[in-house]
Wavefront OBJ file of the C-alpha trace (Angstrom):
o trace
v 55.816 13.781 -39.084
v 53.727 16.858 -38.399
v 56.575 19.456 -37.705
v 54.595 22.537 -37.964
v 51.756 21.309 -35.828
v 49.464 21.923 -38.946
v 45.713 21.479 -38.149
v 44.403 18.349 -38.677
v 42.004 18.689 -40.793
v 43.492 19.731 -44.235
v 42.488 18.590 -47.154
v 44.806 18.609 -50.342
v 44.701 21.638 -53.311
v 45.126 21.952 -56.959
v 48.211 22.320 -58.351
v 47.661 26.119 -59.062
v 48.079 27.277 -55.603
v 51.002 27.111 -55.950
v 51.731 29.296 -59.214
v 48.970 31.777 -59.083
v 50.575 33.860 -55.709
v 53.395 34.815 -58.016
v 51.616 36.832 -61.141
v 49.470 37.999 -57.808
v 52.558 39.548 -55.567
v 54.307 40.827 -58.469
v 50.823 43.019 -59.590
v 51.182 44.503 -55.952
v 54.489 45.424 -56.060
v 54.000 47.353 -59.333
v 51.117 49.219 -57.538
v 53.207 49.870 -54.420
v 56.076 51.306 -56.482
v 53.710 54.372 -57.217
v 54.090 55.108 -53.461
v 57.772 54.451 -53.133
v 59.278 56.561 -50.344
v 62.809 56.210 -50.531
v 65.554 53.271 -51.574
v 62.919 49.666 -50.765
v 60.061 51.403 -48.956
v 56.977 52.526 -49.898
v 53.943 53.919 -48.239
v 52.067 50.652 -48.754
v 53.311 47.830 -49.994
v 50.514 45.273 -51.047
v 52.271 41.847 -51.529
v 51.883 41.995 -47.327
v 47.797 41.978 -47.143
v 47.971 39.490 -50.479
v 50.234 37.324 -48.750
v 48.243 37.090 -45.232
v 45.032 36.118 -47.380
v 46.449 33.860 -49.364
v 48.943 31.809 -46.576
v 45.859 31.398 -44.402
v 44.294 30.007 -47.672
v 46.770 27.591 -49.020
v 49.458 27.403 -46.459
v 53.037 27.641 -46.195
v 52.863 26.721 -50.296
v 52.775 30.345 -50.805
v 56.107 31.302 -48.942
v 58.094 30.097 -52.415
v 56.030 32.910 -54.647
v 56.426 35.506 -51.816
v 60.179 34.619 -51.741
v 60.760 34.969 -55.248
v 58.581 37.842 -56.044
v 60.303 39.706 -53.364
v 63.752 38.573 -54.511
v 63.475 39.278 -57.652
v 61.973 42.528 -57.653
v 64.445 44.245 -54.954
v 65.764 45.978 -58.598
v 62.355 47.741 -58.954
v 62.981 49.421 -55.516
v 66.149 50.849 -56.171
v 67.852 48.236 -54.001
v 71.538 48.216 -56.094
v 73.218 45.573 -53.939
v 72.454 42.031 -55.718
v 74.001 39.571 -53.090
v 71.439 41.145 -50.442
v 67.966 40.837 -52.809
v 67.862 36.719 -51.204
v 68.101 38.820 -48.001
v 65.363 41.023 -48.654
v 63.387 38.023 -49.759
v 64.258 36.417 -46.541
v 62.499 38.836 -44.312
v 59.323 39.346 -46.076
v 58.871 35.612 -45.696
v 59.792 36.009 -42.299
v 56.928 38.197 -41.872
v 54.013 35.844 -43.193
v 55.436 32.254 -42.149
v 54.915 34.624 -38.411
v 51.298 35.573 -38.986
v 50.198 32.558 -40.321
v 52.076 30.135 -37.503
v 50.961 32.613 -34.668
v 47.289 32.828 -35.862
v 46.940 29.319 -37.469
v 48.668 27.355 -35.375
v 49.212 28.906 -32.257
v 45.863 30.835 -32.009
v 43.481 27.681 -33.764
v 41.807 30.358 -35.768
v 39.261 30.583 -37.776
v 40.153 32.406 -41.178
v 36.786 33.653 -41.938
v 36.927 35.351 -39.413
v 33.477 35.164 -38.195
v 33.168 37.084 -34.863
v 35.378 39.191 -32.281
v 37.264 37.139 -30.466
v 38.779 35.992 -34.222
v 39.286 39.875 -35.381
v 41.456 40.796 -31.868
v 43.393 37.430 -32.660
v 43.822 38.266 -36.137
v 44.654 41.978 -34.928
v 47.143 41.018 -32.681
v 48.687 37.378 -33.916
v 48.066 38.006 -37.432
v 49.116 41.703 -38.067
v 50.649 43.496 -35.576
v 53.597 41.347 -33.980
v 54.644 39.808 -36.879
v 54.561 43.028 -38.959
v 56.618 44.903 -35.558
v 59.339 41.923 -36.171
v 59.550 42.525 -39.741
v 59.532 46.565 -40.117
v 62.209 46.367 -37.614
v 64.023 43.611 -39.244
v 63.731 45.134 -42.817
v 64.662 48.520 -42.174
v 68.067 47.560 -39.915
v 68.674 45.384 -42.880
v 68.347 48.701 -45.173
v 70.269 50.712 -43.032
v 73.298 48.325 -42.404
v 73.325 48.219 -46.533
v 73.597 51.502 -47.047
v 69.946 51.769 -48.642
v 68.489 53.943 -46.007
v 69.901 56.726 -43.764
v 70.546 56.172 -40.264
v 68.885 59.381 -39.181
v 65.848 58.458 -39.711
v 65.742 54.765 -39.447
v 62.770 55.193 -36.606
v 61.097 57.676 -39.261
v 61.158 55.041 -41.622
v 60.154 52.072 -39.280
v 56.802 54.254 -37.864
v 55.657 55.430 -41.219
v 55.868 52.287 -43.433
v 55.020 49.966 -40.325
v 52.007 52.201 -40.248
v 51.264 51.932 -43.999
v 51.565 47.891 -44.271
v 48.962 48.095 -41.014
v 46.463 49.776 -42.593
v 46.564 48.239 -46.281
v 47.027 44.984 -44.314
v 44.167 45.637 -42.094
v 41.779 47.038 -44.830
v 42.825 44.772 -47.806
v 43.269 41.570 -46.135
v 40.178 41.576 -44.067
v 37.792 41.859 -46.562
v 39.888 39.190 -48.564
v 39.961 36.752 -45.543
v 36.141 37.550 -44.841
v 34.493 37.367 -48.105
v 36.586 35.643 -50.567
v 37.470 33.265 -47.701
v 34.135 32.060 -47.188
v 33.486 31.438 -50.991
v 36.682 29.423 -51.045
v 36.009 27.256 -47.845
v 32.972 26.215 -49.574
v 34.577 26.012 -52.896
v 36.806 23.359 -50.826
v 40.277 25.685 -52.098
v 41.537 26.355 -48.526
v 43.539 24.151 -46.658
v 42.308 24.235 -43.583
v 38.333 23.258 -43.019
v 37.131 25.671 -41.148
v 33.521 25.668 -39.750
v 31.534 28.663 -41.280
v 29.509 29.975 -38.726
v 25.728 30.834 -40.155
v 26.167 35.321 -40.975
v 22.718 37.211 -41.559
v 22.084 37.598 -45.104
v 22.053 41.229 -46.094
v 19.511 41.526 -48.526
v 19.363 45.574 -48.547
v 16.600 47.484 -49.968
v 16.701 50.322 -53.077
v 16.952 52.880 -50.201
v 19.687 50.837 -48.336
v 22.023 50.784 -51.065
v 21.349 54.549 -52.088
v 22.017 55.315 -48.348
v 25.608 53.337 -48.705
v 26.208 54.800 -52.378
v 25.488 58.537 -50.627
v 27.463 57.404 -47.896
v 31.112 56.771 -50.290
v 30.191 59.867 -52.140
v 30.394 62.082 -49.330
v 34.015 60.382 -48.462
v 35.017 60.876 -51.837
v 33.987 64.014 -52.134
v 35.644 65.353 -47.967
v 38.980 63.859 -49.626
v 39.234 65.445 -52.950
v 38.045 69.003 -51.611
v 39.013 69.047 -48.011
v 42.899 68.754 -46.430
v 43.405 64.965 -44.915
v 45.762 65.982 -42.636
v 43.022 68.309 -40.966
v 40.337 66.639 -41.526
v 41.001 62.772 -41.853
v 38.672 62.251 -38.714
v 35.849 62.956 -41.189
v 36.271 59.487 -42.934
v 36.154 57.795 -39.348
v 33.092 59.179 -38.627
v 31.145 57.859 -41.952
v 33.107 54.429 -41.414
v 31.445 54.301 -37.833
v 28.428 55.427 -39.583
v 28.308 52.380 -41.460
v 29.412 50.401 -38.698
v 26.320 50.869 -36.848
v 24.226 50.959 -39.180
v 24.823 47.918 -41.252
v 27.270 46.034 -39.780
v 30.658 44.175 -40.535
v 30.711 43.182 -44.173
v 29.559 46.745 -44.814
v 32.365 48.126 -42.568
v 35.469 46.590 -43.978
v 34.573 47.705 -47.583
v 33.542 50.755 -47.029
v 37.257 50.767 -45.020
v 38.798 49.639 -47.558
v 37.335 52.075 -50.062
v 38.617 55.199 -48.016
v 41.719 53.466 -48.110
v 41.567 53.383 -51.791
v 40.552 56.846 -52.268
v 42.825 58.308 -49.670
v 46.229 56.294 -50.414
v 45.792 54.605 -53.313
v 44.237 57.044 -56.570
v 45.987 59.745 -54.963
v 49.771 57.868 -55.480
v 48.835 56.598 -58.591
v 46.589 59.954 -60.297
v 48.229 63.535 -58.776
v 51.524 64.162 -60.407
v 52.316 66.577 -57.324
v 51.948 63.830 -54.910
v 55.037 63.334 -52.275
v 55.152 59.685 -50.514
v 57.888 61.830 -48.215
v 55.023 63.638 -47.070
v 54.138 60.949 -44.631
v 57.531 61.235 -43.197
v 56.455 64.475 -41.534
v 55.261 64.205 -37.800
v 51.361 65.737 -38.319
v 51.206 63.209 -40.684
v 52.594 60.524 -38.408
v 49.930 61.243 -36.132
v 47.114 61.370 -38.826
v 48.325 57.960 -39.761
v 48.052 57.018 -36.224
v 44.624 58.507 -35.754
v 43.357 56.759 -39.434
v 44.819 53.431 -37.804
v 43.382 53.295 -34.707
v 39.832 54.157 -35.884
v 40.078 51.218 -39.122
v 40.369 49.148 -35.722
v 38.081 50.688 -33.845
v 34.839 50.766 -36.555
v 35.958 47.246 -37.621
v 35.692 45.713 -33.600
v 32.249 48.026 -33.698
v 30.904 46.676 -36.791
v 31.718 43.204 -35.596
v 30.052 43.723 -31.855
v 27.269 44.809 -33.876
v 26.587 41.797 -36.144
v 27.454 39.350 -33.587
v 24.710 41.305 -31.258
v 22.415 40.872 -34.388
v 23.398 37.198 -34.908
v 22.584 36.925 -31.449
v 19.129 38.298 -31.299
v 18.135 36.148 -34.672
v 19.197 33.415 -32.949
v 17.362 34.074 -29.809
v 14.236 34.753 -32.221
v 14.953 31.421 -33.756
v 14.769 29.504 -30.559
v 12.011 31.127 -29.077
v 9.905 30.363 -32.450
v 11.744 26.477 -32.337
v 10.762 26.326 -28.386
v 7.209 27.214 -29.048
v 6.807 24.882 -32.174
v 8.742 21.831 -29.234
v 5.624 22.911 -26.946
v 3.118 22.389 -29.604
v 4.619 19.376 -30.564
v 4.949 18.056 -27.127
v 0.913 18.412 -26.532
v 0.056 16.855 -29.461
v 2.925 14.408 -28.669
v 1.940 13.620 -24.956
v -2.124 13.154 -26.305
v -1.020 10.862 -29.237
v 1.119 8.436 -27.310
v -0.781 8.232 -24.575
v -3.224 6.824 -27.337
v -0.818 4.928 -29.041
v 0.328 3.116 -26.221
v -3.372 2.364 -24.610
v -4.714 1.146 -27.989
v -2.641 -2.149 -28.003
v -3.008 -2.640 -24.492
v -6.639 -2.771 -24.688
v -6.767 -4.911 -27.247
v -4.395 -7.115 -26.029
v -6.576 -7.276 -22.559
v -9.925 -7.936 -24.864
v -8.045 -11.110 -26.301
v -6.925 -12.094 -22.931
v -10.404 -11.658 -22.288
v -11.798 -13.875 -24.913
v -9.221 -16.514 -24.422
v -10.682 -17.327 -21.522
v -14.144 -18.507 -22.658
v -12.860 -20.756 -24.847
v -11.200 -24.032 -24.636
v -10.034 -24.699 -28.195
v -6.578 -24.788 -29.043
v -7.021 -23.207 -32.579
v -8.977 -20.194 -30.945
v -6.337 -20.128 -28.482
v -3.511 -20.153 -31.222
v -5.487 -17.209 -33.647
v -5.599 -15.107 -30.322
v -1.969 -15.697 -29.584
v -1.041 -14.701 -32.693
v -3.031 -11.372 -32.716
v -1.543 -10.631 -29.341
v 2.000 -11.125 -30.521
v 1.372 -8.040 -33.488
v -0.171 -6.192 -30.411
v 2.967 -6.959 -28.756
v 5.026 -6.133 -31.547
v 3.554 -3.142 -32.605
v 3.421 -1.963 -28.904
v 7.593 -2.783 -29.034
v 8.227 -0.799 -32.360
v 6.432 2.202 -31.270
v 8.304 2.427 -27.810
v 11.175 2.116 -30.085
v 10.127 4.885 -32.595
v 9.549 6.989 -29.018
v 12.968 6.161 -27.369
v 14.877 7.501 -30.823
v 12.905 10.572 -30.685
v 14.174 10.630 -27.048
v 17.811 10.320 -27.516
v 17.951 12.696 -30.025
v 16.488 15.358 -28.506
v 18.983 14.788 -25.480
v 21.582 13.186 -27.058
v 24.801 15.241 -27.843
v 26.336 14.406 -31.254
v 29.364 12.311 -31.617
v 30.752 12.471 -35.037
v 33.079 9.435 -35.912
v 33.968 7.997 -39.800
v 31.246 5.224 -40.407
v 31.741 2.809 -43.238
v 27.734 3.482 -45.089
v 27.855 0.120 -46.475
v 28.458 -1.500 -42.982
v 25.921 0.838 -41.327
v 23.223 0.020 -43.821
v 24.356 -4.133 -43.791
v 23.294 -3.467 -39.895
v 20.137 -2.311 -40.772
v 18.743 -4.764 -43.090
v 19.529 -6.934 -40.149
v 18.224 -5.440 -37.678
v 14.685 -5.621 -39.855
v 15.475 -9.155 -40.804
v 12.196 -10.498 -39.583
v 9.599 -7.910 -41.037
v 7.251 -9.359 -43.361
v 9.125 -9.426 -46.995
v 12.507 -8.528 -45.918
v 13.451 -12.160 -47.361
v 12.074 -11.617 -50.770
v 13.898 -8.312 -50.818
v 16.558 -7.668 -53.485
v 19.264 -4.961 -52.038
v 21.811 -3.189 -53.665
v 24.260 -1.367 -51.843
v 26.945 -1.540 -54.624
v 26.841 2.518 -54.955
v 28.541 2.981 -51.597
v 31.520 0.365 -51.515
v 34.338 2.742 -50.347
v 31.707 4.901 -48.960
v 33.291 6.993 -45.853
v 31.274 9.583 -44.005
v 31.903 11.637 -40.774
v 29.152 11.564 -39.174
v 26.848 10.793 -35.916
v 26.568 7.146 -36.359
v 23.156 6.386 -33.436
v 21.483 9.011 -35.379
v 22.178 8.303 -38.979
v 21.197 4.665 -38.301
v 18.261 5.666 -36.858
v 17.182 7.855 -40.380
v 18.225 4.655 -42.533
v 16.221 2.550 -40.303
v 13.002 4.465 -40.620
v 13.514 5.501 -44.179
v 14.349 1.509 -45.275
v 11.760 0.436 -43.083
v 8.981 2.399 -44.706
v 10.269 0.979 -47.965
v 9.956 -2.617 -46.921
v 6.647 -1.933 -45.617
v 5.608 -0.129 -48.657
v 6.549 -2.780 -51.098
v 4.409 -3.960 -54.027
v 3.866 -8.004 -53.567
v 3.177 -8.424 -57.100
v 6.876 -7.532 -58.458
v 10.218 -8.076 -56.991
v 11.197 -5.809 -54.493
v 14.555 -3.182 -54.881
v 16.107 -0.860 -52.292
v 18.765 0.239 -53.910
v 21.257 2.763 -51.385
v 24.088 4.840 -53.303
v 26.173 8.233 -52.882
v 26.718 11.493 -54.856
v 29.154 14.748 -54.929
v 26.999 17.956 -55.596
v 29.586 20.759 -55.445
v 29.975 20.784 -51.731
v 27.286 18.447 -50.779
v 27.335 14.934 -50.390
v 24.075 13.110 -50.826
v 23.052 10.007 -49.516
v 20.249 8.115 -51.778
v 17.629 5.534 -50.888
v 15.583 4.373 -54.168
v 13.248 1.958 -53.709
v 10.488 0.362 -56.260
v 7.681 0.245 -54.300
v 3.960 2.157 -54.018
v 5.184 5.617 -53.994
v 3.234 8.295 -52.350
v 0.683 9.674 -53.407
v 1.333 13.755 -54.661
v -1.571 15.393 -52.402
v 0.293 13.526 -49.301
v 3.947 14.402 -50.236
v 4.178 17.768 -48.382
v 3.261 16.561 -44.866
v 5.077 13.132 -44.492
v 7.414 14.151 -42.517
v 5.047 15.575 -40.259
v 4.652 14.335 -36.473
v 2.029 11.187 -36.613
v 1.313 11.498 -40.117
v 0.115 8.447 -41.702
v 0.154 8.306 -45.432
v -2.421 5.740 -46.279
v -5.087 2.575 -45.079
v -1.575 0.705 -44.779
v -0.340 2.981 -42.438
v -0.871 0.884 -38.932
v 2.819 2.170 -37.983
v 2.525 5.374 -34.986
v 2.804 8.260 -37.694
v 6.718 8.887 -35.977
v 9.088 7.233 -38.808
v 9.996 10.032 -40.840
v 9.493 12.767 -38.449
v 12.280 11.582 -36.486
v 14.018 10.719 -39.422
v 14.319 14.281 -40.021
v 14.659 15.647 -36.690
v 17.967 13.240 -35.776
v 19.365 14.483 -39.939
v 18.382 17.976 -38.051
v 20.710 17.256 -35.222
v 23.351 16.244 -37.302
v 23.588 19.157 -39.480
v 21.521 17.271 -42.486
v 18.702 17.750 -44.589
v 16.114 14.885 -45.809
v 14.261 15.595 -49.416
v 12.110 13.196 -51.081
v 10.703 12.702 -54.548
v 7.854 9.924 -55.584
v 5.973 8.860 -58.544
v 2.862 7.004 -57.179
v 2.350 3.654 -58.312
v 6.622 3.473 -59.234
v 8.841 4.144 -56.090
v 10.462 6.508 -54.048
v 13.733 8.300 -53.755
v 15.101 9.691 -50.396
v 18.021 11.777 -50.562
v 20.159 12.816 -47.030
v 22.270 16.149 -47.653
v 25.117 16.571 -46.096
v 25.700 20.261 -46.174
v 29.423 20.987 -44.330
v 32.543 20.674 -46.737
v 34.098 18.457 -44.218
v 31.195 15.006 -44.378
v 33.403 12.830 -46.253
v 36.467 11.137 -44.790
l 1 2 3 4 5 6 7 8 9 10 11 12 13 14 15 16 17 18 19 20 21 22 23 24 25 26 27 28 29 30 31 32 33 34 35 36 37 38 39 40 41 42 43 44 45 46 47 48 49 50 51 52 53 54 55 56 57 58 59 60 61 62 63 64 65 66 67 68 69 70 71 72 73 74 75 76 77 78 79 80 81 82 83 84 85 86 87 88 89 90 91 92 93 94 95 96 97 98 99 100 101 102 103 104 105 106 107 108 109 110 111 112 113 114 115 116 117 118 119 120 121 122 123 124 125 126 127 128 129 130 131 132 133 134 135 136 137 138 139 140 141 142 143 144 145 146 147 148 149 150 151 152 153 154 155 156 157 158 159 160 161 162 163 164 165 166 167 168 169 170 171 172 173 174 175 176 177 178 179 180 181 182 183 184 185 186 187 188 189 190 191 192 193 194 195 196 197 198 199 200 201 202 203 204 205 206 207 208 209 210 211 212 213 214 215 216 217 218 219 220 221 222 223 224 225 226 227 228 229 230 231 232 233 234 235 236 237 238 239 240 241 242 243 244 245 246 247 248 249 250 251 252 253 254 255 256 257 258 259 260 261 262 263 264 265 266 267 268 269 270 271 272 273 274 275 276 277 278 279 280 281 282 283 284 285 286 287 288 289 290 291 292 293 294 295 296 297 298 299 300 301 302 303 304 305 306 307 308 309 310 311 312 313 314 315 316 317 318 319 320 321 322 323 324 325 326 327 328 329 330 331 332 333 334 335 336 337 338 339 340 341 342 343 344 345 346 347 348 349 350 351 352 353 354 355 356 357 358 359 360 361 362 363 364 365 366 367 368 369 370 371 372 373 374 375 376 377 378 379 380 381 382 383 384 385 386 387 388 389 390 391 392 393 394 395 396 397 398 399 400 401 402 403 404 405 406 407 408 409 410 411 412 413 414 415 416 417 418 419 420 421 422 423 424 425 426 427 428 429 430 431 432 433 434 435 436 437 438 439 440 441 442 443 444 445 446 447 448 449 450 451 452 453 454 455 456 457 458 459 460 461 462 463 464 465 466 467 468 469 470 471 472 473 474 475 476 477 478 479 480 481 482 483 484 485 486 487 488 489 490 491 492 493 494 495 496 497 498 499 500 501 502 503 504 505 506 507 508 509 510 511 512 513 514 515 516 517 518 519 520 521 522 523 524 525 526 527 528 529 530 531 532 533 534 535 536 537 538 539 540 541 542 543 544 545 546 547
């Protein structure tokens, strides 16, 4: 029984998720101690941001570690009251069981995060009403203990509810954003998440000396100038980088003024005063900091998804003019490739009729009937290329062994096919999620080329199997056959390419071969030895292909 709701499609973890959140709370608690305000409070307070990334990583698994770090550490704090540390425990789990079932489940979202609508859910399901429920939680808990004073229970609410938003914000953004990303593909999160295609930021030598200047000049306003008076500084060069390069760029260099402006200065100056922040100009600085982290980070995201945008606009205006070309040369070639048999099949017709004897009449049957059937396989070839360009894909589990059985049957009566010897043994158990029209229609072309292709002096082997490359999945057919030859290799995928004097197909095969593995989110490689054989491999590139 599903009694969370959980997503369905999780996928199961090694048994280290769930030790490693432990050592990785308790090494944020002994950081956040350096910032300890009073009696279990603290300026920042780090197992919050490590918990957000690593729930929406691994799931509720982590709540145990966060329970017991938090538990067992209420000592550390100053918290003298032993029955009440479960307590304690109790309400920072509270907390991220909140952000992850509001986001997660409630919201569907994505945990890479990858454009705005995800941040604002993430901002407002993820942080900032489960973190309201638990500062006011935690702190009534404190005060009905004795471990805070009642006077300034507010105080205490504002000023560490606005430290766990900004460490949360700065820390667990970049965690969720980077990190996440090499995690979904490593397959270590839970969830599957789609991971939508981000520009790759390949800066330049000036680039990077521009972002290096850039943190210099915030290290250097917050070691020389007042924060309180001038804290506004470090939105403006956060904004700076906002514009100028993005999102990924934003939330580290937001997290690096956090860093340089909480963290060094709790851990390095001996005359540094957590209590400080209790004060109301810095209230209001906090504020200020807070609301401009949120305000560059939105920014920076606007401004990669509006560069996203325009690369994909560029993409499909160069894909829409290649489509045109194609179409021309498509429209001219067919309307060849469709009169040629015709004709010839009206010259036979032709002949027939001045002649009387039946074995005449039999030999021009027969040549009409390859007409015929060569006519038939090439409307064939131009109704796949049809339905995939309008087709929208349906992905449902297909059984490869099953699909491919269907194939060989399908091209049961081309010349050879009985002589064939097939081995399909590498995909028994083979389960993929796919688009089953269009990956039949790639094993049909790719198979059929092999048949035809076939040396008739040795016995014939298509041999079909499957392979795990990190997080790929490859689909192999092998075949023993002619080859191709290495001057032809680059363009046989091309539209009406015909490899050799054999080659009385239309030229379409393989080109639509790799536009339907296209459509489907696949790639097609190929590798030949002339004279030996062939090996076609279909990548699967998403995390989520197998079954």
């Amino acid at each position: 029984m599903n009694v969370f709701g959980l997503k369905s499609n999780e996928r199961s973890l090694p048994w280290w998720t769930w030790v490693a959140p432990l050592p990785i709370f308790f090494l944020g608690t002994l950081i956040s101690l350096e910032a300890k305000i009073s009696s279990g409070t603290s300026l920042f307070y780090l197992p919050i941001p490590f918990s957000l990334a690593l729930i929406y990583w691994w799931g509720p698994r982590v709540l145990l570690a966060f329970y017991l770090n938090a538990t067992l550490c209420a000592g550390l704090w100053g918290l003298q009251t032993v029955s009440l540390w479960p307590v304690y425990g109790s309400v920072e789990v509270i907390f991220a069981f909140l952000s992850w079932f509001l986001f997660v489940r409630v919201a569907r979202g994505n945990i890479t995060l990858p454009n705005t609508k995800s941040i604002i859910y993430f901002l407002l399901m993820g942080i900032l009403i489960p973190l309201l429920v638990y500062k006011i939680i935690l702190e009534l808990v404190f005060l009905l203990a004795g471990d805070a004073p009642s006077n300034k229970y507010w105080n205490l609410v504002i000023t560490t509810g606005f430290g766990d938003f900004i460490s949360s914000f700065c820390i667990s953004l970049p965690l969720l954003f980077v990190l996440g990303k090499m995690m979904t593909r490593r397959r270590l999160t839970l969830y599957v998440d789609k991971i939508d295609n981000e520009l790759k930021t390949n800066y330049s030598i000036l680039q990077w000396t521009e972002l290096l200047g850039v943190g210099a000049m915030a290290f250097l306003i917050n070691y020389y100038l007042i924060f309180v008076d001038y804290w506004f500084l470090n939105g403006i060069l956060s904004l700076y980088i906002a514009i100028r390069f993005g999102f990924a760029a934003a939330i580290l260099m937001n997290s690096y003024i956090l860093i340089i402006t909480y963290f060094i200065p709790a851990a390095t100056q001996e005359n540094f005063s957590p209590g400080l922040f209790l004060q109301s100009q810095m209230l209001k600085t906090q504020l200020g900091t807070g609301l401009l982290y949120v305000f560059t980070t939105i920014t920076a995201r606007l401004v990669s998804d509006m560069r996203l945008s325009e690369h994909k606009l560029n993409q499909q205006n160069k894909e829409l003019n290649l489509v045109n070309s194609e179409l021309d040369r498509f429209v001219y070639s067919v309307s060849h490739d469709l009169s040629a048999p015709l004709k010839s099949i009206l010259g036979l017709v032709n002949i027939s009729r001045l002649t009387n004897v039946e074995t005449e009449h039999r030999m021009q049957f027969n040549l009409i009937e390859k007409s015929v059937g060569k006519l038939e396989t090439f409307v064939q070839e131009v109704l796949d290329y049809s339905r995939n360009k309008r087709m929208d894909v349906h992905k449902e589990s297909i059984a490869v062994k099953e699909l491919c059985q269907e194939v060989f049957e399908d091209l049961q009566f081309m010349d050879g096919v009985q002589e064939l010897e097939i081995d399909l043994t590498g995909i028994e158990t083979t389960i993929l999620v796919s688009d089953r029209v269009r990956l039949k229609v790639i094993l049909r072309n790719i198979i059929s080329n092999a048949i035809k292709f076939r040396k008739t002096k040795q016995k014939a082997l298509i041999k079909v199997s499957a392979n795990s490359l990190q997080d790929k999945f490859l689909l192999l057919i092998e075949d023993n056959g002619e080859g191709v030859r290495p001057d032809v290799q680059p363009k046989i995928f091309e539209m009406f390419f015909r490899g050799n004097e054999k080659s009385n197909g239309s030229g379409l095969g393989l080109y639509i071969a790799r536009e339907a593995a296209r459509r489907i989110g696949c790639e097609i490689s190929m590798k030949s030895e002339f004279g030996k054989g062939s090996e076609f491999t279909i990548i699967f590139q998403s995390g989520d292909t197998l079954a």
